[in-house]
C-alpha positions as CSV (number, residue, x, y, z in Angstrom):
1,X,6.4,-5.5,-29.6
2,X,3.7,-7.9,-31.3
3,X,5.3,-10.9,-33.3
4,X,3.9,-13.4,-35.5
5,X,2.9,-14.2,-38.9
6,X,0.5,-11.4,-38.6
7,X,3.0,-8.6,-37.8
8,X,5.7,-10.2,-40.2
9,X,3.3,-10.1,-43.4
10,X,2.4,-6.2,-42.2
11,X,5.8,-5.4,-42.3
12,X,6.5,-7.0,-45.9
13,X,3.3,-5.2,-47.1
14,X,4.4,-1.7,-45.3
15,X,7.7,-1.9,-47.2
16,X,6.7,-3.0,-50.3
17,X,4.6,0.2,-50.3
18,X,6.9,2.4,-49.4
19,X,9.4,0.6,-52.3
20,X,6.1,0.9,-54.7
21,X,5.5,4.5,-53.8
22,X,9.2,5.8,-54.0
23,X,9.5,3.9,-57.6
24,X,6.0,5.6,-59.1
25,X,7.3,9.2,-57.7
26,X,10.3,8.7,-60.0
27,X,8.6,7.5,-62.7
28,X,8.3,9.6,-66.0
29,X,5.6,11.6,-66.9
30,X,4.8,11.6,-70.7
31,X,2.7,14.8,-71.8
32,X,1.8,15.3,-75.4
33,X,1.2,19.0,-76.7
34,X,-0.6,20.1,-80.1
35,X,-1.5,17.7,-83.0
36,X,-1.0,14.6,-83.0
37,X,-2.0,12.8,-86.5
38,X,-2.6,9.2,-87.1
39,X,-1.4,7.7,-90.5
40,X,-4.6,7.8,-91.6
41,X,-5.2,10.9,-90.8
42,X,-2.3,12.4,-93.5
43,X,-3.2,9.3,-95.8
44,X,-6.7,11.9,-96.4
45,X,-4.6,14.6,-97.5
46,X,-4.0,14.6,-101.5
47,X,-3.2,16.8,-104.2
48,X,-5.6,19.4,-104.9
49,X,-7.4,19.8,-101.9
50,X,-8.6,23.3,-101.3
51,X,-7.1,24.8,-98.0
52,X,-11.0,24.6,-96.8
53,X,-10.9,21.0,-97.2
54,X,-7.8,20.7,-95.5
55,X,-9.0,22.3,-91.8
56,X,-12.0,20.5,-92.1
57,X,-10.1,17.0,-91.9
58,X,-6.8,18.2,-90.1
59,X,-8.6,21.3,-87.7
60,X,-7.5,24.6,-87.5
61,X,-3.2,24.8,-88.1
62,X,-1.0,25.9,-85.9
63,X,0.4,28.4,-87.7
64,X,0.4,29.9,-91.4
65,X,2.7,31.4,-94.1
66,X,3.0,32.9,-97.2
67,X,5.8,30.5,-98.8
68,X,7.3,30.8,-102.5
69,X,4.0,32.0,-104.7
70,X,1.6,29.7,-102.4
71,X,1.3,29.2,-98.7
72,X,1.5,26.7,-96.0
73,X,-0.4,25.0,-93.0
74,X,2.4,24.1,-90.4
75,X,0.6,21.7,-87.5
76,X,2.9,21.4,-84.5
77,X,3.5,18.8,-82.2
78,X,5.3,18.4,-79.3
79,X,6.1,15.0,-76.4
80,X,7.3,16.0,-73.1
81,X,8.8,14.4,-70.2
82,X,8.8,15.4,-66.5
83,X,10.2,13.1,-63.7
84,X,9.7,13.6,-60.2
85,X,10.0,17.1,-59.3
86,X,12.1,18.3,-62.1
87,X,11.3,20.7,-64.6
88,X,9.7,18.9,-68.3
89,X,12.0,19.1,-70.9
90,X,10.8,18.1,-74.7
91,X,11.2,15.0,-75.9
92,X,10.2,15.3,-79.6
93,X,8.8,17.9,-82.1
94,X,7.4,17.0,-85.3
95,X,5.9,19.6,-87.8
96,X,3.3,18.6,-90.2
97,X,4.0,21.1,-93.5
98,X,1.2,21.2,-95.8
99,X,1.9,23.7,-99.2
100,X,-0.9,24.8,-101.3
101,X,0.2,26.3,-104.8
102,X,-0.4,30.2,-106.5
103,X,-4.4,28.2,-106.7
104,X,-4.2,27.8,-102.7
105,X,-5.0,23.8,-103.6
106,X,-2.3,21.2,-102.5
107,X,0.8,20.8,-103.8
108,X,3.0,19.3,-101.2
109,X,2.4,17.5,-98.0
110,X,5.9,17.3,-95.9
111,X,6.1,15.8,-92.1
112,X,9.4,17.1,-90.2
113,X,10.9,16.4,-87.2
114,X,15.1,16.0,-85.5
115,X,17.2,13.3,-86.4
116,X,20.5,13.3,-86.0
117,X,20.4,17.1,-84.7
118,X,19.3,17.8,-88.2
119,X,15.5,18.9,-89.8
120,X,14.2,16.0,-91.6
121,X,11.1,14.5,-93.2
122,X,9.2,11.6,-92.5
123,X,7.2,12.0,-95.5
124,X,10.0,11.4,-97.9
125,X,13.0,9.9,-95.2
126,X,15.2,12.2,-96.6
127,X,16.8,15.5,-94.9
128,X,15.4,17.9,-97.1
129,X,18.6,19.8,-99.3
130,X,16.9,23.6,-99.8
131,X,13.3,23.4,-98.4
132,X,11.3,26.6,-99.3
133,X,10.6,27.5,-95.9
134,X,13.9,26.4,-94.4
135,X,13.8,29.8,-92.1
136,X,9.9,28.6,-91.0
137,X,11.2,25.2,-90.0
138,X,14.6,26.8,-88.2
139,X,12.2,28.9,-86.2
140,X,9.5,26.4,-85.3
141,X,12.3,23.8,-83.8
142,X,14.7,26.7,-82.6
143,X,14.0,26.4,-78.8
144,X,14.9,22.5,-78.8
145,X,18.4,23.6,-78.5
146,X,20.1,24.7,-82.1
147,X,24.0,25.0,-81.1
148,X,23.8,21.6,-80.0
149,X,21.2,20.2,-82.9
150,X,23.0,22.1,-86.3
151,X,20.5,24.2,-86.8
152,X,22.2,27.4,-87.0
């Protein structure tokens, strides 16, 4: 077998490889899904924008739905996280609620997500007591897990 400083410095490099290559495979994969708004973005949305003016700075939404006497844009967001070979489960979900009156201009802008296993928004940092679209938001968070989140 060949000795040395040569041989000994291969060895350290081999094995910090291997030690470099086993650590990467177990590192966590972050992959983001949907819309994903900057603060700036939302800050364009006000009060009274048509619902034309609204896809043109937001996009097309997610989903629609007739809420109350208006309607609402819902833009949906999701993180997920995969390590190694195992199946990516989700991370976060946040819903982006936009409500347009009877007029179909804005009346409300509302950013939801789960804390605390409950529906909440960012907009106002409040859980939201009756929100007109409660059964919307149930549904669009319902696969995260609603037995153990509250939500049923």
């Amino acid at each position: 077998m060949p000795k040395g400083p040569a041989y000994s410095s291969l060895r350290v490099l081999a094995a910090a490889s291997l030690v470099a290559l086993a650590l990467t495979a177990c590192a966590e994969t972050v992959t983001k899904h949907g819309h994903h708004f900057q603060e700036s973005d939302l800050q364009q949305i006000t009060a009274g924008m048509s619902q034309e003016q609204v896809k043109t700075s937001l996009g097309t939404p997610t989903t629609t739905a007739a809420v109350g006497t208006g309607s609402a844009y819902y833009y949906i967001s999701s993180t997920e996280g995969q390590s190694a070979f195992f199946k990516p489960t989700e991370k976060d979900r946040k819903v982006l609620a936009i409500y347009f009156n009877h007029l179909g201009s804005v009346d409300k802008v509302a950013q939801y997500g789960l804390k605390d296993g409950k529906v909440f928004d960012y907009v106002k940092n409040q859980t939201p007591n009756s929100a007109r679209d409660e059964n919307i938001l149930k549904a669009l968070f319902r696969n995260l897990g609603t037995k153990q989140l509250g939500l049923d």
